[in-house]
N, C-alpha and C positions, 0 to 999 in steps of 0.2 A: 292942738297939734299945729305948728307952725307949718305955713303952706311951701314948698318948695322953690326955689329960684329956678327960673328959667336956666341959670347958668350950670345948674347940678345934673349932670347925668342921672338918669333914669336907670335906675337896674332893674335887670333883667330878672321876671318874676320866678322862684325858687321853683313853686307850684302852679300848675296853668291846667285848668279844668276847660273846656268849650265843650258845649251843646250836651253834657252828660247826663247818663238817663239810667236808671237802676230800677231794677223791680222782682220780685218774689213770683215767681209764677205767671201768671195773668196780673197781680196785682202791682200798678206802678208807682213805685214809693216815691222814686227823684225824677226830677223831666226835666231837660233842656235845661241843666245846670251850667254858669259859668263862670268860674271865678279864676283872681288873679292874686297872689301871697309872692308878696318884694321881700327877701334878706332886709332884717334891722328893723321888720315891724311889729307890732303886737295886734292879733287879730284875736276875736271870738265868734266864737258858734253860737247861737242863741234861739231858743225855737218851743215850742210846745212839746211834751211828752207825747212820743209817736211820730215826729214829723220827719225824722230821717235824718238828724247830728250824727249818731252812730255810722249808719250804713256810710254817709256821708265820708266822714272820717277813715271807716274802713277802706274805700275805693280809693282814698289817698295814697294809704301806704298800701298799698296792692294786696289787700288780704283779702276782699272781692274783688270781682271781674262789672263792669258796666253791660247793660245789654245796648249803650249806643256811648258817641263819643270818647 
């Protein structure tokens, strides 16, 4: 991926996660998540079976609720 010019505006990121933290009960799946998704990139999830892509995913498009950020 070729690195950016200084001279190219920055856009403003689509998705913007800070400090987000989900969990089932007592139990805490996500902690102090924070991530940033620019228009015009291709990004992936990648992770172990169980480690929270889904729920992940789900708090994006508002189909859960976070218990923080």
């Amino acid at each position: 991926m070729p690195a950016q010019s200084p001279a190219e505006p920055v856009a403003d990121p689509i998705v913007s996660l800070e400090g987000l933290s989900f969990g089932y009960g007592d139990r805490l799946i996500l902690e102090e998540i924070s991530l940033s998704l620019r228009a015009g990139t291709v990004n992936a999830l990648m992770g172990g079976s169980g480690c929270g892509k889904t729920p992940l995913l789900r708090l994006i498009t508002g189909q859960l609720r976070p218990v923080a950020g």
